[in-house]
C-alpha positions, 0 to 999 in steps of 0.5 A, spaced: 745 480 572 749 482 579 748 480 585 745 484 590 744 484 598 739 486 602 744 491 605 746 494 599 739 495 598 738 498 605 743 504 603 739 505 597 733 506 600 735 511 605 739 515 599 732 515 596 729 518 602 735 523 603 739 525 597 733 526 592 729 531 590 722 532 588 724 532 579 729 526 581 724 522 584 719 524 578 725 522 573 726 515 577 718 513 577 715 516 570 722 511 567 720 505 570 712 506 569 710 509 577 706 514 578 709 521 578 704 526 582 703 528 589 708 530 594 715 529 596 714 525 602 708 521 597 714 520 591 719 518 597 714 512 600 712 510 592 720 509 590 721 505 596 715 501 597 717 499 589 724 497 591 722 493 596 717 489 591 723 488 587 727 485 593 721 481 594 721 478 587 728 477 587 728 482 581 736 483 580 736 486 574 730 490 576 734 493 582 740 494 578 736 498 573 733 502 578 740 503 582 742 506 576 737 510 575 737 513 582 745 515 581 744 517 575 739 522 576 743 524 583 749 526 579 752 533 577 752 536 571 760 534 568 763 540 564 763 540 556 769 536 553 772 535 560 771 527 560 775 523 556 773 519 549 772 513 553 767 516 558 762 519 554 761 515 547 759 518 540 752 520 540 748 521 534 741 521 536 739 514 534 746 510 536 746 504 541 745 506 548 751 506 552 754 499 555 755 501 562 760 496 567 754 495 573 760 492 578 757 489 584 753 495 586 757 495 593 756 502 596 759 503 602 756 508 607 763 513 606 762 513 600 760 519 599 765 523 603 770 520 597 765 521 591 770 527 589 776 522 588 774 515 587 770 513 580 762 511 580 760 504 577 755 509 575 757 514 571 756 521 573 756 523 564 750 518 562 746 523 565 749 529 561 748 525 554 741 523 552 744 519 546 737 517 543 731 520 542 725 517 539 721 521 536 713 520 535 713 517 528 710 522 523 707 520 515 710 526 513 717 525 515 721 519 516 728 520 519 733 517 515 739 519 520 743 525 524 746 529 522 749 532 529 750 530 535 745 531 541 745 539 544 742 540 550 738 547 552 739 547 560 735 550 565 734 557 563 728 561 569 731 568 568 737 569 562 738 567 555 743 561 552 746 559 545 747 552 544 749 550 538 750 544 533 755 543 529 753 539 521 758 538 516 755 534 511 758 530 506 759 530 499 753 524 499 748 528 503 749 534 499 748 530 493 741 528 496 739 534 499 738 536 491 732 531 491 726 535 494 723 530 497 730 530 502 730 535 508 735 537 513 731 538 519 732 541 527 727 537 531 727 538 539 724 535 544 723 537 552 727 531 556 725 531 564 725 524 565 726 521 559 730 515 557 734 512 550 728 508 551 723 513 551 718 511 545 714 517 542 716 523 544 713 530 542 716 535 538 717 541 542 721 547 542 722 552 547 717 558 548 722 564 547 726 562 541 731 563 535 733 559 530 740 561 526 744 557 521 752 560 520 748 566 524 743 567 519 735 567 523 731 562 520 724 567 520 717 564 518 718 558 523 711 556 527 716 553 533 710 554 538 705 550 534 697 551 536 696 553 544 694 548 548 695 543 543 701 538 546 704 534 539 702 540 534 709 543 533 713 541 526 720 540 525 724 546 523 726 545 515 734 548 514 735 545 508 736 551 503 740 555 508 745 550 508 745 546 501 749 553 498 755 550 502 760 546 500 761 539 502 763 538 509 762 546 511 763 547 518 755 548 519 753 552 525 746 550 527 744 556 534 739 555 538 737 561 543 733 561 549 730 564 554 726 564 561 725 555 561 721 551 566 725 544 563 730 542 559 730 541 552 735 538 547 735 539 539 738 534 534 739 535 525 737 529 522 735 528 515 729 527 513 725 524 507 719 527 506 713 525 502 707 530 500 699 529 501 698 527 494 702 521 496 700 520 502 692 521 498 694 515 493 696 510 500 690 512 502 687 510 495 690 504 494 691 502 501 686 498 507 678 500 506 672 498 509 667 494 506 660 496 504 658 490 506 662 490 513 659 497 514 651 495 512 652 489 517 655 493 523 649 498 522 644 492 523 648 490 528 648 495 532 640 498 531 639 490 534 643 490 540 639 498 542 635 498 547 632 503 542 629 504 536 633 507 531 630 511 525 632 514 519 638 519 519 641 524 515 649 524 513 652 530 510 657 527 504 660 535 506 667 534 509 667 538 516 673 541 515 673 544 508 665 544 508 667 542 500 664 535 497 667 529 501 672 527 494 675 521 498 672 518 504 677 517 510 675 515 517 679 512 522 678 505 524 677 506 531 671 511 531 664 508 531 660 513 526 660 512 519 660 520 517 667 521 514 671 527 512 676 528 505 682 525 505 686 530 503 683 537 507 685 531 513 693 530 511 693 538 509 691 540 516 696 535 519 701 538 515 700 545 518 698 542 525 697 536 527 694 534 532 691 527 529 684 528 531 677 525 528 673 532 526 668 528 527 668 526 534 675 529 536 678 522 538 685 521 538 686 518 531 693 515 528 695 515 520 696 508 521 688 508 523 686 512 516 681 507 511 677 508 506 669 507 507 667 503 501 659 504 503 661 512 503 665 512 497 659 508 494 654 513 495 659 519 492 660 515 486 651 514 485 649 521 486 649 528 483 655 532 485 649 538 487 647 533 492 650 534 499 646 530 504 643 523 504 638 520 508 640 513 512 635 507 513 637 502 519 638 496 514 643 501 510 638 503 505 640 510 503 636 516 498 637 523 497 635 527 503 630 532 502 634 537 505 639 537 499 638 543 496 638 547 503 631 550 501 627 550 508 620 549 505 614 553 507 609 550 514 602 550 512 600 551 519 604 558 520 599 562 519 603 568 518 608 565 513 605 569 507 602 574 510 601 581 506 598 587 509 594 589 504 590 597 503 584 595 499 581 601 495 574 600 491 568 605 489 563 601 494 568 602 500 566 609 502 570 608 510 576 604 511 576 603 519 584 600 522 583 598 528 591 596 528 594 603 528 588 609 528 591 615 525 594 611 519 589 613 514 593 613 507 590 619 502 592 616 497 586 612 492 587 608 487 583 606 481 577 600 482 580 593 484 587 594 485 591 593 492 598 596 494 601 593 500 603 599 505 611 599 506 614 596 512 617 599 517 626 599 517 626 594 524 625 588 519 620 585 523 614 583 521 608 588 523 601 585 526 596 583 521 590 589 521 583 589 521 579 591 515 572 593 517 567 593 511 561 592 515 561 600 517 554 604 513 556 611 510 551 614 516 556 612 521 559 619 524 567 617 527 571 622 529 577 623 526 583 625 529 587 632 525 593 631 523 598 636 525 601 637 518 596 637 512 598 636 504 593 639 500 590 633 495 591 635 488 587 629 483 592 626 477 590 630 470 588 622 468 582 623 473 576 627 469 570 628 474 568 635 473 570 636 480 576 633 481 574 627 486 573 621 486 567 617 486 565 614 492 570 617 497 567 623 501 570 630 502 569 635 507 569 643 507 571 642 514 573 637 519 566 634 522 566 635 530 570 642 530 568 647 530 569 652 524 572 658 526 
């Protein structure tokens, strides 16, 4: 550690209150674990009041990491190629973080007027080579090593840039690239405010963005991943545009953007990849759930309830697929016992992954994924029709009554069922609706048989109506004439003498009109 003195630290102080700007002060505290919201004034008095702290508890190596980071973030930009190899070591996207000589941390206050001519303990370079990028680990993908150094997009609010990467590959990758379970892979990153020690950074890419290799677009990428879904970007595979080349082919990997709010930084790495199916079989032979810890969380639970819980039903249908649950997944931090299928899961995230429980949206890890014996058990004892099961409190199931998905008919509707019905007989001689008056039917069938009316095109059931059988022969009930008569002609199966039916009156005239 260097020796610091409250002098040293008085000047740092009023640089941190002069110099700096709002996404440098941002930079300094998110990389120290602080607070980075609010306004400038808001940030300047949090840095402070966190130097101060460090000077109090005699912090020197906390007070030199934050020294360099303050000068750090204060620097200017070098130009490309301009510092020699000694200033800017190697980097190779997973190397070791740069061994920079702190000095004594003296800063006189005319230190700035010779900034141009005399060298920095804090090298203005380490800002300009972000040297190692941990990306967030993923199931699928396990990075083996770069193949190209970090390339950085700067800033870009109103014009398009090009930076490219350059992948030679030697002849012992070449050779690996032809197993397809290795793939050469470009991952990127936006890197406002992180450091080499920055752990699970997210795949990001610009949002207006163009990916080529030896001047070949690279189309049918997603590089946007889902809206407002932060992490759900995958690595773009350039594999089979640069396995055709010869070993140590000056590969030049081109990335175009524009219209940037950030900063952002791409790397090449080859990667090993690993299908579902493997990962499935992990998940198979890998952690579970006992049926017996299952049933006693469950008592346990209901017990400390303040309410009584009763018997519910649980779908064995994955929610994503909506398919039969083959094997049982959930995530060890979630407190239902629903499941969802292992292999709709990892296919999902292998599109998007967004890591999320379908079934309560909690922010589940691969690491977290078990297999529910309890679950597991109730698939391998029930018929492959059934899709739902009925849980007791103490763990008991049966199968649910709604398996079939059939809804069963309430006794208590008295509209379910309901026919309207014409009833015609011989002993019937006037039919008296009281529901739709001028819908009398001219049509009469033989003695005893029913036809339900027809019912109308809204597809809404029609109200019941009322059939009165209690009306006499000698009742005079006017009937309304229909503004359009059909002439009734009897069947020739009807053999009356006169072609009427029986027990059906006719008239010559209609009764309470007179004839003219």
């Amino acid at each position: 550690m260097s020796s610091f003195s409250r002098n040293d630290n008085q000047h740092l102080i009023r640089h941190v209150s002069n110099s700096l700007i709002v996404r440098q002060l941002q930079a300094v505290l998110k990389a120290e674990g602080q607070p980075a919201s609010g306004l400038k004034a808001m940030l300047q008095k949090r840095l402070v009041a966190y130097i101060e702290s460090l000077m109090n508890a005699n912090d020197t190596a906390g007070i030199d990491r934050v020294k360099q980071l303050i000068y750090r973030s204060d620097s200017p930009t070098p130009n490309r190629g301009a510092a020699s190899p000694a200033s800017f070591p190697s980097s190779n996207g997973y190397g070791s973080p740069p061994v920079v000589n702190m000095g004594s941390g003296h800063y006189p206050a005319s230190a700035t007027a010779a900034a141009a001519a005399v060298p920095q303990p804090y090298p203005p370079q380490i800002s300009s080579n972000i040297t190692r990028i941990h990306f967030k680990e993923s199931p699928f993908y396990t990075v083996l090593k770069a193949l190209s150094n970090i390339e950085q997009c700067p800033v870009m609010n109103t014009h398009r840039n090009t930076v490219t990467a350059i992948v030679n590959l030697p002849p012992a990758d070449t050779q690996q690239l032809t197993d397809k379970s290795y793939r050469c892979m470009v991952y990127c990153a936006a890197v406002d405010g992180i450091t080499p020690f920055t752990k699970d950074t997210e795949i990001a890419f610009p949002h207006q963005v163009e990916l080529r290799v030896n001047n070949e677009q690279i189309s049918g990428l997603n590089l946007r991943g889902l809206k407002n879904k932060p992490g759900s970007t995958r690595p773009a595979d350039i594999t089979d545009y640069i396995l055709n080349k010869k070993a140590l082919y000056r590969n030049e990997v081109t990335l175009t953007y524009a219209l940037t709010q950030k900063k952002f930084a791409f790397v090449v790495n080859l990667v090993q990849q690993e299908s579902v199916d493997q990962l499935v079989e992990k998940l198979r032979v890998g952690a579970f759930i006992a049926k017996e810890t299952v049933i006693a969380d469950m008592v346990k639970k209901n017990e400390d309830s303040d309410l009584v819980a009763t018997a519910s039903i649980m779908s064995l249908k994955c929610p994503l697929s909506t398919l039969r649950i083959n094997l049982p997944v959930r995530s060890t931090f979630c407190n239902h016992i629903q499941c969802f299928d292992g292999t709709s899961f990892l296919q999902l995230q292998q599109q998007a992954p967004t890591w999320s429980c379908p079934t309560c949206n909690k922010s589940i890890g691969w690491k977290s994924l078990v297999v529910d014996q309890y679950f597991l058990n109730i698939l391998n004892n029930t018929p492959k029709a059934v899709e739902s099961v009925t849980i007791d409190v103490d763990g008991r199931w049966s199968i649910a009554a709604t398996a079939t998905n059939s809804p069963m008919p309430d006794s208590d509707d008295d509209n379910y069922g309901d026919e309207i019905i014409e009833i015609l007989d011989s002993r019937v001689t006037k039919i008296k609706d009281e529901a739709t008056p001028s819908s009398v039917s001219p049509i009469a069938q033989s003695s005893g048989e029913v036809s339900p009316l027809t019912r109308g095109g809204s597809g809404k059931r029609p109200f019941s109506q009322v059939i009165d059988l209690t009306q006499s022969d000698d009742d005079d009930e006017q009937l309304h004439p229909s503004k359009r008569t059909t002439p009734f002609i009897a069947p020739a199966s009807i053999n009356s003498g006169n072609g009427r039916l029986p027990g059906v009156p006719y008239y010559d005239s209609l009764p309470g009109l007179d004839s003219r």
